[in-house]
OpenMM code with the backbone's topology and positions (N, CA, C; nanometers):
from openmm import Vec3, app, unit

residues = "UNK UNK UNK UNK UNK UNK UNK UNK UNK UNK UNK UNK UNK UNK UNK UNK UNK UNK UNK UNK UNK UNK UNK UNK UNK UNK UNK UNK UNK UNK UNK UNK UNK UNK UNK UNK UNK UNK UNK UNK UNK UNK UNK UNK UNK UNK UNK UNK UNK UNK UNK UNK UNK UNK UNK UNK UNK UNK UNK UNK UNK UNK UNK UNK UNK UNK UNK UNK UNK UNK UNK UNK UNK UNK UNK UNK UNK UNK UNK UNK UNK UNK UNK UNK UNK UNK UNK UNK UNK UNK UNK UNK UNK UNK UNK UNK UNK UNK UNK UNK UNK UNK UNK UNK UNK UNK UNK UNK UNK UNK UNK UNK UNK UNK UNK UNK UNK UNK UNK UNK UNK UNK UNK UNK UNK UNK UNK UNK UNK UNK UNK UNK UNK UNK UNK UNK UNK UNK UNK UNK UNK UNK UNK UNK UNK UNK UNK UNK UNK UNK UNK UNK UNK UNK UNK UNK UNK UNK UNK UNK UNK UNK UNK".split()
positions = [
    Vec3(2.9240, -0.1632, -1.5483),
    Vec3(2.9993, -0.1802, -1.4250),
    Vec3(3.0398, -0.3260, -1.4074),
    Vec3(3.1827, -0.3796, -1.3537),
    Vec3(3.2438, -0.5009, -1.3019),
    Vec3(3.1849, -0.5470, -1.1920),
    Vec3(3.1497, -0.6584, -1.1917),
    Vec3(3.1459, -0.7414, -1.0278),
    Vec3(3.1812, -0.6363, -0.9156),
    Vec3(3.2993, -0.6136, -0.9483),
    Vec3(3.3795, -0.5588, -0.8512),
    Vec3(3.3098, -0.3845, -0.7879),
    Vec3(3.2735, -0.3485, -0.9312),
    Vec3(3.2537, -0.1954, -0.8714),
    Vec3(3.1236, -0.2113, -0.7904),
    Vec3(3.0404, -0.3215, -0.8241),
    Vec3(2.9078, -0.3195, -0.8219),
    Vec3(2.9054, -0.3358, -0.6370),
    Vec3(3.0177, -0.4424, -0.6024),
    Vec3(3.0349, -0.4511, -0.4924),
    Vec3(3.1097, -0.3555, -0.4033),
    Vec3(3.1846, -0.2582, -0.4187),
    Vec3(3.2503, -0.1340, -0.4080),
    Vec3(3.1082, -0.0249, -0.3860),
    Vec3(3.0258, -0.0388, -0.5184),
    Vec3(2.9152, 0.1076, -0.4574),
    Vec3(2.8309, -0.0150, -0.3375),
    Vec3(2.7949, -0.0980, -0.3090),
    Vec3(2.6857, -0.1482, -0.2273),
    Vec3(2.7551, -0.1302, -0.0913),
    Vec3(2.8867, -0.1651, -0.0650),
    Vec3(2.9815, -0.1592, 0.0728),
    Vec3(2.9890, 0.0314, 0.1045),
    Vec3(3.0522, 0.0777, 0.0294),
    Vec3(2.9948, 0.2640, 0.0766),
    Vec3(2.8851, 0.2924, 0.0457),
    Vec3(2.8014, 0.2259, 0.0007),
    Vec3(2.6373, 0.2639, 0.0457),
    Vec3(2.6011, 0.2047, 0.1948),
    Vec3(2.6195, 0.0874, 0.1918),
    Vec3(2.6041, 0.0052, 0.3772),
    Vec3(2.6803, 0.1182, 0.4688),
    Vec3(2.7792, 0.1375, 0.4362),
    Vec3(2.9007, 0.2236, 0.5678),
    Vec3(2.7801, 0.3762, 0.5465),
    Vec3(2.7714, 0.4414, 0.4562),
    Vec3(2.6915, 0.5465, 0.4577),
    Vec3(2.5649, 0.5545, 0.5279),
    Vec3(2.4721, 0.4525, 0.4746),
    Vec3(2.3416, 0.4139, 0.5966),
    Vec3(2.3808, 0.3452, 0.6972),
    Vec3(2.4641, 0.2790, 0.7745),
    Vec3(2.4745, 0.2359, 0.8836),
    Vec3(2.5153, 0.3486, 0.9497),
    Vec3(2.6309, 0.4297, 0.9156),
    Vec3(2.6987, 0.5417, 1.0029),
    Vec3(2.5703, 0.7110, 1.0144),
    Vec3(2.5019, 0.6407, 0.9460),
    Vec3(2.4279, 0.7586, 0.9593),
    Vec3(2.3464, 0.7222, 1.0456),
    Vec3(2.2470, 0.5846, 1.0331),
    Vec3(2.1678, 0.5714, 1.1279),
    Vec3(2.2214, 0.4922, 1.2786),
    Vec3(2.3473, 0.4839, 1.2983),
    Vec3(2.4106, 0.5023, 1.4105),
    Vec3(2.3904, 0.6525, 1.4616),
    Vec3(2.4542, 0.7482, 1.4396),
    Vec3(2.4671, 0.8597, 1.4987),
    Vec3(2.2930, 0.9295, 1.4832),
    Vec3(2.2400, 0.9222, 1.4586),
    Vec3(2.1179, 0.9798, 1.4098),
    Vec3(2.0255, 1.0283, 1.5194),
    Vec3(2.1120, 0.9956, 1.6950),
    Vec3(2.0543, 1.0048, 1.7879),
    Vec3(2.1059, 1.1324, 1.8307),
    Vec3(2.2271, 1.1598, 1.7515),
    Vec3(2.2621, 1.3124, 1.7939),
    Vec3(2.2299, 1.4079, 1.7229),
    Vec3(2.1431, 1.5055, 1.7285),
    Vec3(2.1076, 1.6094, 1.6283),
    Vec3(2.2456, 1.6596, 1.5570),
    Vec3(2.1995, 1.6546, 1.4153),
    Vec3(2.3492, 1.7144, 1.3330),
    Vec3(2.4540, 1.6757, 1.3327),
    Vec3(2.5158, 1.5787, 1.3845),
    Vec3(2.6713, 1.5070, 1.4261),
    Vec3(2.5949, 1.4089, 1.3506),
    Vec3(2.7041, 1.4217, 1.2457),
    Vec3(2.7150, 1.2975, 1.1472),
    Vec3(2.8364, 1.2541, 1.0769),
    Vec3(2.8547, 1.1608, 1.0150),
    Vec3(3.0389, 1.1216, 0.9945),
    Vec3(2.9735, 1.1126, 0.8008),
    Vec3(2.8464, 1.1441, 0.7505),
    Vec3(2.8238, 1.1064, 0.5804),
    Vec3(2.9177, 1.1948, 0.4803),
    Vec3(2.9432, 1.3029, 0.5413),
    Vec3(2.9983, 1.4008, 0.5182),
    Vec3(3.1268, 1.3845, 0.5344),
    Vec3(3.1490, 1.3911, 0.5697),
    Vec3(3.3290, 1.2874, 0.5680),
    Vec3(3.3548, 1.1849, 0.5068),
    Vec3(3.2754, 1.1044, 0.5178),
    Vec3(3.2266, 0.9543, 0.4136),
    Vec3(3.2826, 0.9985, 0.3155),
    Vec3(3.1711, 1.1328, 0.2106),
    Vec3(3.1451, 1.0972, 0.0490),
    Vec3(3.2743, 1.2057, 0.0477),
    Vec3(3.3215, 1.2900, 0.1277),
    Vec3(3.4623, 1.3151, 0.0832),
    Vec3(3.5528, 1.2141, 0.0334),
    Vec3(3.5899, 1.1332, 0.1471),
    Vec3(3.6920, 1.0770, 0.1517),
    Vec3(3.6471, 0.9857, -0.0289),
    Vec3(3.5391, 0.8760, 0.0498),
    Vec3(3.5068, 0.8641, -0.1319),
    Vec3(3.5252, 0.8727, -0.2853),
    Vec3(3.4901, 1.0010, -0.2460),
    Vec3(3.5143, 1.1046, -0.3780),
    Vec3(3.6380, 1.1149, -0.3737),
    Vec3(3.7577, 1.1222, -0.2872),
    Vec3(3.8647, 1.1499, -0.3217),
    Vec3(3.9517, 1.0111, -0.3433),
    Vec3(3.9460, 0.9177, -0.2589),
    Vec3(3.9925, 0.8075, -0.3584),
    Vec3(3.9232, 0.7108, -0.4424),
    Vec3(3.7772, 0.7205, -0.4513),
    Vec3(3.7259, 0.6465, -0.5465),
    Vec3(3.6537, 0.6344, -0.6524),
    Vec3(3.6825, 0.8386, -0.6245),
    Vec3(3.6016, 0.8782, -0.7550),
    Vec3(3.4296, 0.8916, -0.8166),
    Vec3(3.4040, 0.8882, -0.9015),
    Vec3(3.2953, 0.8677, -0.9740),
    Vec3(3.1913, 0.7542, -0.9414),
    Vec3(3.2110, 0.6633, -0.8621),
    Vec3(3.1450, 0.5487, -0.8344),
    Vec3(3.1186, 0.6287, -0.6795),
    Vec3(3.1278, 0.7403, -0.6464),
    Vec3(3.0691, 0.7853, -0.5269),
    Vec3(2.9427, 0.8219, -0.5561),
    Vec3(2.8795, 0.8612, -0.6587),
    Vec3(2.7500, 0.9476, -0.7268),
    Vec3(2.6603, 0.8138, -0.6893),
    Vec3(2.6968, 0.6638, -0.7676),
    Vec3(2.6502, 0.5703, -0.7620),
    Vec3(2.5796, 0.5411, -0.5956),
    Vec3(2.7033, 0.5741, -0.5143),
    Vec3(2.6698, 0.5456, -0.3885),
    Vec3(2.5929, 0.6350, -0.2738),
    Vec3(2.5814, 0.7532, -0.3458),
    Vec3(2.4724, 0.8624, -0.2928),
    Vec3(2.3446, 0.8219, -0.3198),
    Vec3(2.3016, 0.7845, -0.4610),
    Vec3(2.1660, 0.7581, -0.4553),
    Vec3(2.1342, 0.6911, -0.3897),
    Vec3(2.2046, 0.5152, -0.3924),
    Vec3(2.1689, 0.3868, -0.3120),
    Vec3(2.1690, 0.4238, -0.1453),
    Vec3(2.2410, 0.5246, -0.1039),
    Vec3(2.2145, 0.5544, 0.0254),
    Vec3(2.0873, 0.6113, 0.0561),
    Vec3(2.0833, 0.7460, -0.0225),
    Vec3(1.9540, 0.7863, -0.0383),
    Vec3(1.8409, 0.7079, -0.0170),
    Vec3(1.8453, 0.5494, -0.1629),
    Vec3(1.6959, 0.5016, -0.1540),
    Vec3(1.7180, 0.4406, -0.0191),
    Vec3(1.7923, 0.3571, 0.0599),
    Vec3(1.8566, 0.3335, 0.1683),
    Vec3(1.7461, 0.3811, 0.2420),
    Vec3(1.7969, 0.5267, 0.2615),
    Vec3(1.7488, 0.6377, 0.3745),
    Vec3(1.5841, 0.6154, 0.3565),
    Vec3(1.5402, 0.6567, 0.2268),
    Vec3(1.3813, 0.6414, 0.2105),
    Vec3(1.2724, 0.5217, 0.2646),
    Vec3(1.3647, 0.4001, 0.2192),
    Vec3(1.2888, 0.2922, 0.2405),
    Vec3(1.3033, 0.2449, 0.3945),
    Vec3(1.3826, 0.3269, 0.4502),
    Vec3(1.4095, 0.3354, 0.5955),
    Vec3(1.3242, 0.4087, 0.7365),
    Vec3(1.3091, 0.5340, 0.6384),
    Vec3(1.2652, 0.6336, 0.7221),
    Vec3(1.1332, 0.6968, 0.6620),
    Vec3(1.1148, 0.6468, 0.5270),
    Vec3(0.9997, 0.6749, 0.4460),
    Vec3(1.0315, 0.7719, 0.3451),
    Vec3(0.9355, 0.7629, 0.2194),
    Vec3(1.0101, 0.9053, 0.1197),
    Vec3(0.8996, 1.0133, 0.1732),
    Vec3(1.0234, 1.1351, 0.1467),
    Vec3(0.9350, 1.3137, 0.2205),
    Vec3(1.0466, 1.3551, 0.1152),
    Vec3(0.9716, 1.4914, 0.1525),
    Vec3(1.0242, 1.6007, 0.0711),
    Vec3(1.1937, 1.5889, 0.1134),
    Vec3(1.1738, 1.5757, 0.2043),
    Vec3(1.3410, 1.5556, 0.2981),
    Vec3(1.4184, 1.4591, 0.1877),
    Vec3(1.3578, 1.3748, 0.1592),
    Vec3(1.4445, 1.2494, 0.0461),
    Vec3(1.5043, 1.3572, -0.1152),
    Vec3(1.4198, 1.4098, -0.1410),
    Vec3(1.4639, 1.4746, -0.2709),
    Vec3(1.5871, 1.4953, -0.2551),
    Vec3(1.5062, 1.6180, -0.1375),
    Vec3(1.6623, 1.7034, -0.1033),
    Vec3(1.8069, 1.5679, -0.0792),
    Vec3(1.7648, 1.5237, 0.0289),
    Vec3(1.9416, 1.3818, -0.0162),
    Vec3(1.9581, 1.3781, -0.1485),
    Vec3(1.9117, 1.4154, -0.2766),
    Vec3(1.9347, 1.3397, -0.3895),
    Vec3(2.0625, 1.4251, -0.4849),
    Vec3(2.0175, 1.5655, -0.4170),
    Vec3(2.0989, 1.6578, -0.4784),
    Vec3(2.1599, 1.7300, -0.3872),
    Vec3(2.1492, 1.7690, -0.3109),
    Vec3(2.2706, 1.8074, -0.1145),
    Vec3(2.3731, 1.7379, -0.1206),
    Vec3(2.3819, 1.5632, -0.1215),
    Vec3(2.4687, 1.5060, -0.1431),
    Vec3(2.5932, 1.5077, -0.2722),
    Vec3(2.5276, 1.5297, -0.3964),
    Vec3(2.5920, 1.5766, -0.5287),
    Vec3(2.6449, 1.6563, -0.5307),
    Vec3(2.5803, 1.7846, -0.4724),
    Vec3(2.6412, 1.9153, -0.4550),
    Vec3(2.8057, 1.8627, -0.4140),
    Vec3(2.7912, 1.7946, -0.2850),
    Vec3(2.9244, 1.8011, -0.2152),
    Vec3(3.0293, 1.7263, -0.2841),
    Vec3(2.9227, 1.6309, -0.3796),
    Vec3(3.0704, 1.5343, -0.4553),
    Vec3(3.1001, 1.6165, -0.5887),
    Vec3(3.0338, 1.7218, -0.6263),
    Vec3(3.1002, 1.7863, -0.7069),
    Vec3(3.1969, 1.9406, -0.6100),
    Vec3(3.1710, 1.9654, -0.5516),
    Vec3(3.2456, 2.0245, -0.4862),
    Vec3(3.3805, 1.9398, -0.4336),
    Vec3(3.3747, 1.8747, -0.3662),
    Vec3(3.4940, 1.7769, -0.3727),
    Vec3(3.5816, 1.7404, -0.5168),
    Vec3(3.4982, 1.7134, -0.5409),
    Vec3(3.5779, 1.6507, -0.7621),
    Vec3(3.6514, 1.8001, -0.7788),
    Vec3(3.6285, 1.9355, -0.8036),
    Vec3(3.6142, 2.0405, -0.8275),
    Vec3(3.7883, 2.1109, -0.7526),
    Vec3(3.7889, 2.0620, -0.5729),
    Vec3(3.8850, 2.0711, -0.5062),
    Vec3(3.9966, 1.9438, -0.4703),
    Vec3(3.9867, 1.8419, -0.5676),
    Vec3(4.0532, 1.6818, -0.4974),
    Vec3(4.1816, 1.6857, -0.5034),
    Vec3(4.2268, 1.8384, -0.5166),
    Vec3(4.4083, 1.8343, -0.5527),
    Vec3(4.4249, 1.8948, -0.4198),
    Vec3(4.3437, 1.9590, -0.3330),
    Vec3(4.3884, 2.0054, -0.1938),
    Vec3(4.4773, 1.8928, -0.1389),
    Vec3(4.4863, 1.8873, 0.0066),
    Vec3(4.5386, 1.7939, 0.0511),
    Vec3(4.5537, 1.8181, 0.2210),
    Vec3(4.5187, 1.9153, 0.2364),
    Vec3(4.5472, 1.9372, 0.3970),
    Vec3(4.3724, 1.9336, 0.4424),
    Vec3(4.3916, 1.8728, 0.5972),
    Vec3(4.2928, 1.8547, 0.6204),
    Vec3(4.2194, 1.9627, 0.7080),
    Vec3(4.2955, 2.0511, 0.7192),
    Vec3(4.2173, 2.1924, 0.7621),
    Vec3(4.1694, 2.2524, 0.6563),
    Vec3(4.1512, 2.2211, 0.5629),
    Vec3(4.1127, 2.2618, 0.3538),
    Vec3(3.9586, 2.1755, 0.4046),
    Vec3(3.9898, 2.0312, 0.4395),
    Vec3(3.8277, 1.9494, 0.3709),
    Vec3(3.7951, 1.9776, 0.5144),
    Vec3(3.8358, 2.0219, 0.6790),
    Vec3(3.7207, 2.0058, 0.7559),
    Vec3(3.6684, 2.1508, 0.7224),
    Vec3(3.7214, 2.2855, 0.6884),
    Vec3(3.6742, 2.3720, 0.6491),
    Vec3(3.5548, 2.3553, 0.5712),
    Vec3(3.5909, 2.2883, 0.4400),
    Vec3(3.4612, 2.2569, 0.3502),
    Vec3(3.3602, 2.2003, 0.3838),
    Vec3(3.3852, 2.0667, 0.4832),
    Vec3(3.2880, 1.9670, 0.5481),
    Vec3(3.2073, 2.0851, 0.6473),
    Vec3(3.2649, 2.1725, 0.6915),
    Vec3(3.2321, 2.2987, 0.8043),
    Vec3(3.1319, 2.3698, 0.7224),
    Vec3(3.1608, 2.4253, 0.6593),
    Vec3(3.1042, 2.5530, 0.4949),
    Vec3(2.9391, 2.4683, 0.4803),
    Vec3(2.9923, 2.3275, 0.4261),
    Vec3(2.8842, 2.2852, 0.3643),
    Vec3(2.7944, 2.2617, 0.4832),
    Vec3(2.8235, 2.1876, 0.5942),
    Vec3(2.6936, 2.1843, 0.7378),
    Vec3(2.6415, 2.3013, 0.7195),
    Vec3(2.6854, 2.4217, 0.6995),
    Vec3(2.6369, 2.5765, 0.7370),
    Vec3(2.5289, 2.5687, 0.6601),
    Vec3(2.5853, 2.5437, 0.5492),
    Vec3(2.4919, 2.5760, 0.4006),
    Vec3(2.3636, 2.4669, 0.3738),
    Vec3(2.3862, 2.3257, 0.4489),
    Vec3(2.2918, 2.2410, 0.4328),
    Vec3(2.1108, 2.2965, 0.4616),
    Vec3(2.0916, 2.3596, 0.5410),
    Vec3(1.9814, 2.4200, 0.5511),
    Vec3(1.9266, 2.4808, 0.4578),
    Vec3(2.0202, 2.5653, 0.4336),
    Vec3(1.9876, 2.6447, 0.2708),
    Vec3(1.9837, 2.6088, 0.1568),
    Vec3(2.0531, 2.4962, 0.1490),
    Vec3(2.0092, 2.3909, 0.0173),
    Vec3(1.9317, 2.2999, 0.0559),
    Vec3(1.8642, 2.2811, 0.1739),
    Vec3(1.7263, 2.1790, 0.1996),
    Vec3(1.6302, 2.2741, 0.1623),
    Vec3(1.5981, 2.4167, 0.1583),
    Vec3(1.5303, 2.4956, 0.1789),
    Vec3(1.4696, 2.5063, 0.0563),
    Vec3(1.5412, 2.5212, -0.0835),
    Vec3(1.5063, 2.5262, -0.2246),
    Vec3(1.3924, 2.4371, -0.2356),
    Vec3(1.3663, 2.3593, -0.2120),
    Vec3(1.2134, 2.2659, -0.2276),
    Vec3(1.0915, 2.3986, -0.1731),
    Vec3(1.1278, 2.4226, -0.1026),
    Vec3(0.9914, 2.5064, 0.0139),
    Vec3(0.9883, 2.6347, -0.0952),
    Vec3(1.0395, 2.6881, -0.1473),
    Vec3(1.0462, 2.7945, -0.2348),
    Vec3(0.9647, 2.7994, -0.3171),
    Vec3(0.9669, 2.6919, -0.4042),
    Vec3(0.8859, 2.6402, -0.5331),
    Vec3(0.7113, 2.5756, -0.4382),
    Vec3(0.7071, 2.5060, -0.3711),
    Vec3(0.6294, 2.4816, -0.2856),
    Vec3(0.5129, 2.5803, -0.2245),
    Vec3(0.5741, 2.6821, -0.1463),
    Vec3(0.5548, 2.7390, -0.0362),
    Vec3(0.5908, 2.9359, -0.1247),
    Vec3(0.6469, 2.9440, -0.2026),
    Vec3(0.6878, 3.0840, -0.2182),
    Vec3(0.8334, 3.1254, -0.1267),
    Vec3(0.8672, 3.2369, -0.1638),
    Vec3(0.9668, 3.2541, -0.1008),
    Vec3(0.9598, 3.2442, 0.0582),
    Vec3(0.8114, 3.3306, 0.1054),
    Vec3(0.8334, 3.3038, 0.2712),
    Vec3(0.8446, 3.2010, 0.3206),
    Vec3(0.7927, 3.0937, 0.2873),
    Vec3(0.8184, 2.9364, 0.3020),
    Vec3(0.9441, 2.9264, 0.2942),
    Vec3(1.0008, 2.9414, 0.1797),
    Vec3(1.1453, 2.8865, 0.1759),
    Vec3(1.2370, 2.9947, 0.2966),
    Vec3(1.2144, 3.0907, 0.3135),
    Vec3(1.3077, 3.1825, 0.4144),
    Vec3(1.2710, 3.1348, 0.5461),
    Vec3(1.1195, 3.1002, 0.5868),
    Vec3(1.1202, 3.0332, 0.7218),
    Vec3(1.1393, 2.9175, 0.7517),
    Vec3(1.1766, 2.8490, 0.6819),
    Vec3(1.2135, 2.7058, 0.6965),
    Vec3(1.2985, 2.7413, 0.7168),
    Vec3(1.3997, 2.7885, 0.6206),
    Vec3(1.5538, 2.8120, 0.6751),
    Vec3(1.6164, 2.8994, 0.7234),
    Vec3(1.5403, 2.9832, 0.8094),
    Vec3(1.5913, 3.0420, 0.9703),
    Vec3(1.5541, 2.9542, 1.0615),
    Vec3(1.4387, 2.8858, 1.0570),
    Vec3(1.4286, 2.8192, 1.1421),
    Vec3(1.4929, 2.6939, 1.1945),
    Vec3(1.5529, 2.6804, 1.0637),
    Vec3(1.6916, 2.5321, 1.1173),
    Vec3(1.8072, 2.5933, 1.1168),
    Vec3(1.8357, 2.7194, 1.1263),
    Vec3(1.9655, 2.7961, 1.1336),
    Vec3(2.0463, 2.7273, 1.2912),
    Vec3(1.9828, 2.7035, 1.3754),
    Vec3(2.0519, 2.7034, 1.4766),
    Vec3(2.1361, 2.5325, 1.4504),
    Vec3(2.0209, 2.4224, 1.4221),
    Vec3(2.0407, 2.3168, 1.3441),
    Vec3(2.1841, 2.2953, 1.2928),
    Vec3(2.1730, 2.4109, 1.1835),
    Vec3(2.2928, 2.3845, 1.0682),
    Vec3(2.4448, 2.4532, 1.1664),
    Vec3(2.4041, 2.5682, 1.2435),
    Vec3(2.5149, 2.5838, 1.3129),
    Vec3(2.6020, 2.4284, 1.3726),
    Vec3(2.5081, 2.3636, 1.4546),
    Vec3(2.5621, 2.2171, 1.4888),
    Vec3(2.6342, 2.1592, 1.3931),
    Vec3(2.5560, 2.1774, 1.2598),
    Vec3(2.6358, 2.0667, 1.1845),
    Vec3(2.7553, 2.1200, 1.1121),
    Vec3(2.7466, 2.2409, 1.0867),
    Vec3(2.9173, 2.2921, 1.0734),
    Vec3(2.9585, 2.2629, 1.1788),
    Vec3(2.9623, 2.2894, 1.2396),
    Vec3(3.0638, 2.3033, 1.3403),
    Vec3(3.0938, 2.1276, 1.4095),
    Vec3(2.9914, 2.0614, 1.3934),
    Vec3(3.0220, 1.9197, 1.3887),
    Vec3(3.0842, 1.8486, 1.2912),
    Vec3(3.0873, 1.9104, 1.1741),
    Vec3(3.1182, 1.8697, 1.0883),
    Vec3(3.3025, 1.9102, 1.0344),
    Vec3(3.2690, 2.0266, 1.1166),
    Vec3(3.4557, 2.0727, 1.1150),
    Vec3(3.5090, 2.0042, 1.2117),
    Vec3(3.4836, 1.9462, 1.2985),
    Vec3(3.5642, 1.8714, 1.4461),
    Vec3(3.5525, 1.7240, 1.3597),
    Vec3(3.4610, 1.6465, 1.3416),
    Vec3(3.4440, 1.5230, 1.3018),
    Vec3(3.5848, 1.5543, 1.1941),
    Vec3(3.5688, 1.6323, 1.0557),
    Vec3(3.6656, 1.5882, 0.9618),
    Vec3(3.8232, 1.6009, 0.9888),
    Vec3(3.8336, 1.6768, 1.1004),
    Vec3(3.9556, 1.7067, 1.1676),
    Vec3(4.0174, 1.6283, 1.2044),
    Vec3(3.9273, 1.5564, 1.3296),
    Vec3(3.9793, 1.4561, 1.4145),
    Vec3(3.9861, 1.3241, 1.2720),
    Vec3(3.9130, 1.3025, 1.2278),
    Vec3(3.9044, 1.1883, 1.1367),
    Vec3(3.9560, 1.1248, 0.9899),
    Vec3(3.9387, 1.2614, 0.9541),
    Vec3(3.9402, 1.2491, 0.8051),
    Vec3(4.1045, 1.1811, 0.7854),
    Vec3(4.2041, 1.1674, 0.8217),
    Vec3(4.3379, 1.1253, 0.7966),
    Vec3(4.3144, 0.9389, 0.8360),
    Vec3(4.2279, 0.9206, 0.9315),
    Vec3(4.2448, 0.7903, 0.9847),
    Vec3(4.1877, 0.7115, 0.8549),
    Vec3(4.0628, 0.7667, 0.8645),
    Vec3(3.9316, 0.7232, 0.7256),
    Vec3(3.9720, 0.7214, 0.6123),
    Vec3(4.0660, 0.8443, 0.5812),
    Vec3(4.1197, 0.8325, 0.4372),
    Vec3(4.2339, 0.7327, 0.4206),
    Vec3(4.2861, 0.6798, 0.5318),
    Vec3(4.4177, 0.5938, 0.5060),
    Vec3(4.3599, 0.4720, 0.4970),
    Vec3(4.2329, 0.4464, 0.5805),
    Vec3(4.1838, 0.3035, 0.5749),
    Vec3(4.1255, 0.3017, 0.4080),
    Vec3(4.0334, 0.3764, 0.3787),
    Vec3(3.9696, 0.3484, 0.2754),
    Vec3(4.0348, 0.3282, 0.1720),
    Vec3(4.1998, 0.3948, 0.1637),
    Vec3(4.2827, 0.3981, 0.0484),
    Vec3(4.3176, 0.2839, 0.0882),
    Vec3(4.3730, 0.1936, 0.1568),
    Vec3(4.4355, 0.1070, 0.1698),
    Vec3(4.3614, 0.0189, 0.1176),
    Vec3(4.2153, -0.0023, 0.1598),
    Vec3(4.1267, -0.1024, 0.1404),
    Vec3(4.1229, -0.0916, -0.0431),
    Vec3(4.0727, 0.0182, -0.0909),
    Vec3(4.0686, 0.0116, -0.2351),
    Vec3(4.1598, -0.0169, -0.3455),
    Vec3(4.2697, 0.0009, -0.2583),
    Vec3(4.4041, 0.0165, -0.3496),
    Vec3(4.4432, -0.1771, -0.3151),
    Vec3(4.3944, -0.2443, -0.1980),
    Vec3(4.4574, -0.3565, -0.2007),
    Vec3(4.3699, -0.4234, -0.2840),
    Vec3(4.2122, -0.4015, -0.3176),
    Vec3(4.1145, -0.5044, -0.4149),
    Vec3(4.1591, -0.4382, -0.5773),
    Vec3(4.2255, -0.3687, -0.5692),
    Vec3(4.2162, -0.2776, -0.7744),
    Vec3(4.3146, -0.3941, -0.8081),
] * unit.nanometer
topology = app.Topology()
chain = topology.addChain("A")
for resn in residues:
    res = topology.addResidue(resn, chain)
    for name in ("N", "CA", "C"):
        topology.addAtom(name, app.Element.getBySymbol(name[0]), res)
């Protein structure tokens, strides 16, 4: 990696842990998810870079738990899902997805408790944050709606004026 990228993943790692532990007072309303979209869609591959460093971020912040794993691969999921769809272009396409994936976040936190705990473990954990993950779809479809055009114009602008 260049000077440059090195400083590129450390700045969307800062915006990722700051914007998270800004909002962190509202259950489920979070803007990370919009973040590693936008990211992933103009900056590619150096977003993976910036999931972990958020991650250790998050750990050395809040402490490592089982909760940390899960960031390690929840987050991936979405930047390969993004990589997978980056030719869309309308933003009722990514708040849908940003929507889909809040739903589903429970259920991919849940896979730890499985192996752990057996299946009933893993099924009551994740009914029991069902109501949880409702918030965060559905926070997560309004946030990328209202946002995702402003965020994506800044971030392109910003990347495209340092390349």
């Amino acid at each position: 990696m260049k000077t440059r990228d090195l400083v590129v993943v450390a700045m969307m790692s800062a915006v990722l842990f700051v914007a998270q532990v800004a909002l962190s007072f509202i259950p489920n309303i979070e803007v990370v998810t919009l973040l590693i979209i936008v990211y992933t869609l103009v900056i590619g591959q150096k977003t993976v870079f910036a999931i972990y460093v958020f991650a250790l971020l998050q750990g050395l912040f809040y402490g490592f738990g089982l909760w940390w794993i899960m960031y390690l691969y929840v987050w991936t999921i979405l930047y390969f899902i993004v990589r997978a769809l980056r030719k869309q272009t309308e933003v009722i396409m990514w708040s849908l997805i940003g929507g889909f994936f809040g739903l589903l976040f429970g259920t991919l936190c849940s896979i730890p408790y499985y192996f752990i705990g057996g299946i009933g473990a893993g099924i009551a954990w994740w009914v029991a944050g069902i109501p949880y993950d409702v918030m965060h779809g559905v926070g997560n479809f309004v946030v990328i709606l209202c946002l995702f055009r402003p965020i994506h114009n800044v971030v392109r602008k910003l990347y495209t004026i340092n390349s």
